[in-house]
C-alpha positions as CSV (number, residue, x, y, z in Angstrom):
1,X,93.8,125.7,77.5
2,X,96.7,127.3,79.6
3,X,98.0,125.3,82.7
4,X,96.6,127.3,85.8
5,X,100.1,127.0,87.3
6,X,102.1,128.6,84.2
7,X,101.7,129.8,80.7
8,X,102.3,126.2,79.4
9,X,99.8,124.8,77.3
10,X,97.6,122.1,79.5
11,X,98.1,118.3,78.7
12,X,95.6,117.4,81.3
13,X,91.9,118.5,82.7
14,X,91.4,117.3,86.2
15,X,87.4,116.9,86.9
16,X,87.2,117.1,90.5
17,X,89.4,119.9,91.1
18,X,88.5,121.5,87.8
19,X,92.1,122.3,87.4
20,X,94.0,122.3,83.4
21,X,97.8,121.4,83.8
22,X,100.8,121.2,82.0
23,X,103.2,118.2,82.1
24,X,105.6,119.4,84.7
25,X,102.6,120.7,86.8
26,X,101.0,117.1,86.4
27,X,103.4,115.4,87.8
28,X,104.0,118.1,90.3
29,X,100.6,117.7,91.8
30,X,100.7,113.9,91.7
31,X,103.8,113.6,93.9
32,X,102.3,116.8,96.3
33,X,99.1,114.6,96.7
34,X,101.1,111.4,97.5
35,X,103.3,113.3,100.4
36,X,99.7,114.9,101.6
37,X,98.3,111.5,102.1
38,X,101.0,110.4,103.7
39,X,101.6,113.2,105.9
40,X,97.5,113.4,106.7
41,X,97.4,109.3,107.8
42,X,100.7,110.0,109.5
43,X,102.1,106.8,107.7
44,X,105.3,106.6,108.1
45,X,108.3,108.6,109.7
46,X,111.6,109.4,108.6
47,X,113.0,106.6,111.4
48,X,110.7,104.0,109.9
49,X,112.1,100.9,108.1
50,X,110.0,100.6,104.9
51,X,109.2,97.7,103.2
52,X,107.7,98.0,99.5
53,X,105.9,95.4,98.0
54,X,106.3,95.8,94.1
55,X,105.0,93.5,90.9
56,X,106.8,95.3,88.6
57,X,103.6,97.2,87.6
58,X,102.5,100.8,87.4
59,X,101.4,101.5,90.9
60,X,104.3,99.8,92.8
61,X,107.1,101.6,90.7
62,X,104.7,105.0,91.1
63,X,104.8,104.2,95.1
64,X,107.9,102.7,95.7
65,X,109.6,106.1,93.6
66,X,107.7,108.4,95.7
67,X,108.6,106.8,99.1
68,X,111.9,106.8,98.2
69,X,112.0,111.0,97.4
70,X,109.7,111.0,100.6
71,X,112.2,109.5,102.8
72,X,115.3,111.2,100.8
73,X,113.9,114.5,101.3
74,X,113.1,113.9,104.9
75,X,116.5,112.9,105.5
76,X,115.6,109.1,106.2
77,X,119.0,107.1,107.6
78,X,116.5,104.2,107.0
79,X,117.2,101.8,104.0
80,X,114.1,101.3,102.0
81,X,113.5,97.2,100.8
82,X,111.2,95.7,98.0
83,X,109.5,92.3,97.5
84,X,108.5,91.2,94.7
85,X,106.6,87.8,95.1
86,X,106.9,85.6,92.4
87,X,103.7,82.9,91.6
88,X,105.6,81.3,88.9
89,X,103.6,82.2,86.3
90,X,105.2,81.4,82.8
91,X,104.8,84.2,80.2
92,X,103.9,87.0,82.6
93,X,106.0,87.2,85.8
94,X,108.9,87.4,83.5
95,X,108.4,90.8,82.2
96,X,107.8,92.4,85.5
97,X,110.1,90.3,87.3
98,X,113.0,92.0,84.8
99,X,110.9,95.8,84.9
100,X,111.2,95.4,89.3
101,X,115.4,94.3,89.4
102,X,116.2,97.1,86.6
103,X,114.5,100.0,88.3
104,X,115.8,98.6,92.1
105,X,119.0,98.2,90.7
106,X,118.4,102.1,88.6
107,X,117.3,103.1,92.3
108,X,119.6,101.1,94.6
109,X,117.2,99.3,96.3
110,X,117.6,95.8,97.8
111,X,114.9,93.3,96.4
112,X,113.8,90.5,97.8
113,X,112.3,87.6,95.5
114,X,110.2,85.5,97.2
115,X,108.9,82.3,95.4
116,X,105.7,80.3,95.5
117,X,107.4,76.9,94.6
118,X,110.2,77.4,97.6
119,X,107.7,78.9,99.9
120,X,104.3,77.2,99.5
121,X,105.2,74.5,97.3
122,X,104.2,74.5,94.2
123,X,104.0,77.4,91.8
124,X,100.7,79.0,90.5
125,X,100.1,77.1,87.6
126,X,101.4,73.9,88.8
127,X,98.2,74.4,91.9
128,X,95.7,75.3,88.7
129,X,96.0,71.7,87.7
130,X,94.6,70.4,91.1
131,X,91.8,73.1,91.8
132,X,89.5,71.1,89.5
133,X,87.5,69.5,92.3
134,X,88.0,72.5,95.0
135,X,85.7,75.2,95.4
136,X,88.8,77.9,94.6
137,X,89.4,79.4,91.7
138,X,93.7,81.0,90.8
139,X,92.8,84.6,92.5
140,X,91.5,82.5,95.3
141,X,95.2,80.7,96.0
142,X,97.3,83.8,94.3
143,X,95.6,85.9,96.9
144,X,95.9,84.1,99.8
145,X,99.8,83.1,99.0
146,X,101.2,86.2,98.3
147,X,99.5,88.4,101.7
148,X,101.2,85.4,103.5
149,X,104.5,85.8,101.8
150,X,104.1,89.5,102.0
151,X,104.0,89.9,105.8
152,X,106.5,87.0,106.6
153,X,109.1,88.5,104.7
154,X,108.3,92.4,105.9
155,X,108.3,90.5,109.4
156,X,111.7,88.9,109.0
157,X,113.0,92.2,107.4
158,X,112.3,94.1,110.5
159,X,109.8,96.1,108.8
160,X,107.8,98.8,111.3
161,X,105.6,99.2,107.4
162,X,104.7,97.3,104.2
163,X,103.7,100.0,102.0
164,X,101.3,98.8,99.5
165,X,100.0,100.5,95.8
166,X,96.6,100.4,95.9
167,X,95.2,103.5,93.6
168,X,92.3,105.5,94.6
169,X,90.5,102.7,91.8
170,X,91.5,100.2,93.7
171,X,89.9,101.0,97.2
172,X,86.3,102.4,95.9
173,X,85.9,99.0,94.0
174,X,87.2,96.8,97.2
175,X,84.5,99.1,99.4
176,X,81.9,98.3,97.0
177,X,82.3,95.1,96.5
178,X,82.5,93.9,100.5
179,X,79.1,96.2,100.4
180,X,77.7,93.9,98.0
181,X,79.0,90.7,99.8
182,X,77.6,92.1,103.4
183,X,81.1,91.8,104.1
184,X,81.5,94.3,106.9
185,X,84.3,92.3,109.0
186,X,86.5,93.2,105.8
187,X,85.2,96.6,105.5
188,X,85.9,97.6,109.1
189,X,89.3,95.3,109.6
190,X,90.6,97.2,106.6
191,X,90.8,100.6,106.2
192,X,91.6,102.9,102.9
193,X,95.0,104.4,104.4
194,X,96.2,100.9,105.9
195,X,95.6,98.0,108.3
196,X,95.8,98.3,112.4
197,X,98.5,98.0,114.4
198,X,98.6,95.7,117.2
199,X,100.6,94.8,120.2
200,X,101.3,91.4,119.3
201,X,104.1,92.3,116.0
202,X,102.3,89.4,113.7
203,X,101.2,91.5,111.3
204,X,103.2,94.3,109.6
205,X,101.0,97.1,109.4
206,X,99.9,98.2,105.5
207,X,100.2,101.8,104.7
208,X,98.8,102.6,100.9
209,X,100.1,106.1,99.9
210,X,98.2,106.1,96.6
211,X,95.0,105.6,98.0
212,X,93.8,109.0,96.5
213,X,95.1,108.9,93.3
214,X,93.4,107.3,90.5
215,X,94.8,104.8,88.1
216,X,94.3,106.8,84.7
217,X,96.3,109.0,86.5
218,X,99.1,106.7,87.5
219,X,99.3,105.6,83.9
220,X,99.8,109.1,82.8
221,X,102.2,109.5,85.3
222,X,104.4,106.8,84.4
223,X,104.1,107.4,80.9
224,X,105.7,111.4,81.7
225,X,108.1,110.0,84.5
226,X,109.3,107.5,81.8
227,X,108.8,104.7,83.9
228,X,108.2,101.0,81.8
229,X,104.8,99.5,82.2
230,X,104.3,95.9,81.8
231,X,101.8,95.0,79.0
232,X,101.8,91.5,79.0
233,X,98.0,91.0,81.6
234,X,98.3,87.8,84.1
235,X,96.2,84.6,82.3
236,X,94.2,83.9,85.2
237,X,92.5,87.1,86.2
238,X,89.9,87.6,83.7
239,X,87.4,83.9,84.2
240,X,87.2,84.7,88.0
241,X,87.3,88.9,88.6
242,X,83.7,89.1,87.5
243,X,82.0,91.0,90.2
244,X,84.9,93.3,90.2
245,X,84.9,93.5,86.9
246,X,81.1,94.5,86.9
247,X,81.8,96.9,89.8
248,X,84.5,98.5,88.1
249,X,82.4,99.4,85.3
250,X,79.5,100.8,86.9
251,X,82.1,103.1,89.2
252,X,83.0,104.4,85.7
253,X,80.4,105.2,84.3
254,X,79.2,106.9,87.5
255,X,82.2,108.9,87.7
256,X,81.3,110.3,83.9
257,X,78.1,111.8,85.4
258,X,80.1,112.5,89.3
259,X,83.6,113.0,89.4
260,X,83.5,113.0,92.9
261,X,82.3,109.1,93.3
262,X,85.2,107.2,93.8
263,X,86.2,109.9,96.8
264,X,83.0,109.9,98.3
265,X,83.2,106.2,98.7
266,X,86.7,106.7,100.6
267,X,85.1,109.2,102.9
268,X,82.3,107.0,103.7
269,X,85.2,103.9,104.6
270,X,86.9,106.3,106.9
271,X,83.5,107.6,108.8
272,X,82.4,104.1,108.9
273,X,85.6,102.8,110.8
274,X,85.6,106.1,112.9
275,X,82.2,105.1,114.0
276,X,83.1,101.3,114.8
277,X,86.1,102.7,116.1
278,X,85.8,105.4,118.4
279,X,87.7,105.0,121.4
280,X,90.3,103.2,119.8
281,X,91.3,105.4,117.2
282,X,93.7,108.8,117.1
283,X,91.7,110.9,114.9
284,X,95.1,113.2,114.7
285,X,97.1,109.9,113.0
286,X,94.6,107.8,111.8
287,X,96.0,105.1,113.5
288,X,93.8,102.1,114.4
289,X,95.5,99.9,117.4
290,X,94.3,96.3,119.1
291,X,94.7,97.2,122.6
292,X,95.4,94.3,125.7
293,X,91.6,94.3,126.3
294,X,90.6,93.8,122.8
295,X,93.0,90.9,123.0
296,X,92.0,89.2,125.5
297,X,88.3,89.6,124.5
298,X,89.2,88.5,121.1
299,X,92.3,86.4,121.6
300,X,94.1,85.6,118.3
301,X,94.0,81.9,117.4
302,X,96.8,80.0,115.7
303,X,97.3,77.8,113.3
304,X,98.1,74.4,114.8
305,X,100.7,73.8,111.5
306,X,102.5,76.7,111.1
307,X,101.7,78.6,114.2
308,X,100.4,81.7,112.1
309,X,97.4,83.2,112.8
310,X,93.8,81.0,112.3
311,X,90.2,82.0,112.2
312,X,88.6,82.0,115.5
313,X,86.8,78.8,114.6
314,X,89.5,77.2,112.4
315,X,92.9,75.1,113.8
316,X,94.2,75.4,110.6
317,X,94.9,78.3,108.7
318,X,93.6,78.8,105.2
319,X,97.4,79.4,103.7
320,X,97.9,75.3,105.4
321,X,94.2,74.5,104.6
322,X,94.4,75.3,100.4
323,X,98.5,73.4,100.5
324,X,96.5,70.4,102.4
325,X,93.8,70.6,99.6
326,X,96.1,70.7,96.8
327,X,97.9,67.9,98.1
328,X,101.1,70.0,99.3
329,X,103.1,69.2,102.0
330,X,102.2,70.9,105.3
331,X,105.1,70.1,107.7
């Protein structure tokens, strides 16, 4: 087959859009759907500071490369950071730790390293040899640690975004799996494009510009771009990602039959928090904001440790809570 853009021979058959396209014109479209989401959710501006967090993987080099020819082509004066957390993980953070400062440094990007053992404590596998007798599993701690970690450093950057690489993959599976939980805080706190803004400047809003692209797609894209891809998979992913790993696989297989299922579930997210939030969003931006009133009706609780944000029924954070259980020091 021909590429419907040019007489070039097709490398790729896009199902949803039925479209055949040749290398150039795959990557082509890729980029041109990354600046449409962005321009659609009104993300970011050219004035923004951007913050990128990266792992050194596929998506955060697809998103952190596009953001940056984003902001160049826009004519951004803004300088454009990236954070790469490191859990201290021996055997696999060192091959995306050295993919993340070589294409920075290829890039001219500052990065940012941010460890588990100077932040938290201890590093990742040093906590799985206390979790024994705790109801937590690695994801459980990884999870929790590196959001922290995320927004305290975008914070202290002066960051007005952290931009975020979670594929189109990504969000349908999340959706799906807060479905199956009956998790619908989560589902309405956390929408596809990004998180809500709020008057208080505690948390950095997320903005997730590949939200509509899926992750065989990303591979493919790295793999034309020439960008490296780490191969080496983290050792503590596989015993606990079960449900997600079940989810995952019936999304697949659905998608063989619908290629439209993974988008469908992304439409049904946004009508959802349109519904819940209907005087509070701008359906021009897409931007979700905590007003005065909704503070004051649901004032934000804080952590009686490290004065971060708390549950409304908690005086102590779960960041302080899991460093308390694990026998870290608090203070």
């Amino acid at each position: 087959m021909h590429c419907n853009y040019c007489d070039n021979s097709a490398v790729y058959h896009r199902r949803i859009s039925n479209e055949y396209v040749c290398k150039q014109h795959f990557i082509k479209t890729i980029e041109k759907k990354i600046l449409k989401t962005v321009r659609k959710y009104r993300m970011f501006s050219a004035n923004d500071k951007l913050v990128v967090g990266i792992s050194g993987g596929k998506d955060s080099l697809v998103v952190l490369y596009n953001v940056l020819q984003i902001q160049k082509h826009r004519q951004s004066r803004s300088d454009i950071h990236a954070i790469l957390i490191d859990e201290g993980i021996k055997g696999y953070r060192e091959e995306s730790l050295a993919i993340a400062e070589e294409f920075c440094h290829k890039w001219n990007v500052p990065l940012h390293i941010v460890k588990f053992q100077e932040e938290f404590g201890a590093t990742l596998d040093e906590c799985i040899k206390n979790i024994k007798n705790l109801s937590v599993n690695a994801c459980t701690i990884c999870g929790t640690v590196r959001r922290r970690l995320l927004n305290a450093k975008a914070r202290e950057l002066g960051a007005d975004y952290l931009v975020i690489g979670h594929n189109l993959d990504d969000q349908a599976e999340t959706l799906l799996q807060n479905i199956l939980r009956n998790d619908l805080t989560r589902i309405i706190q956390h929408p596809p494009w990004g998180n809500k803004k709020d008057e208080t400047g505690i948390f950095i809003p997320r903005v997730k510009p590949l939200m509509e692209i899926p992750e065989s797609e990303i591979t493919l894209y790295c793999y034309y771009k020439g960008f490296p891809i780490q191969t080496t998979p983290c050792p503590y992913v596989e015993p606990y990602f079960i449900l997600r790993k079940n989810v995952q696989t019936f999304l697949n297989q659905l998608e063989k039959q619908s290629a439209e299922i993974k988008y469908n579930l992304i439409r049904f997210h946004e009508n959802a928090i349109k519904m819940a939030f209907h005087s509070n969003i701008d359906e021009d931006s897409y931007v979700l904001t905590n007003t005065s009133k909704d503070l004051d009706s649901n004032p934000i609780h804080f952590c009686r440790i490290c004065k971060e944000p708390s549950g409304p029924s908690r005086d102590l954070c779960y960041y302080c809570y899991l460093k308390s259980q694990l026998g870290l020091d608090t203070d």
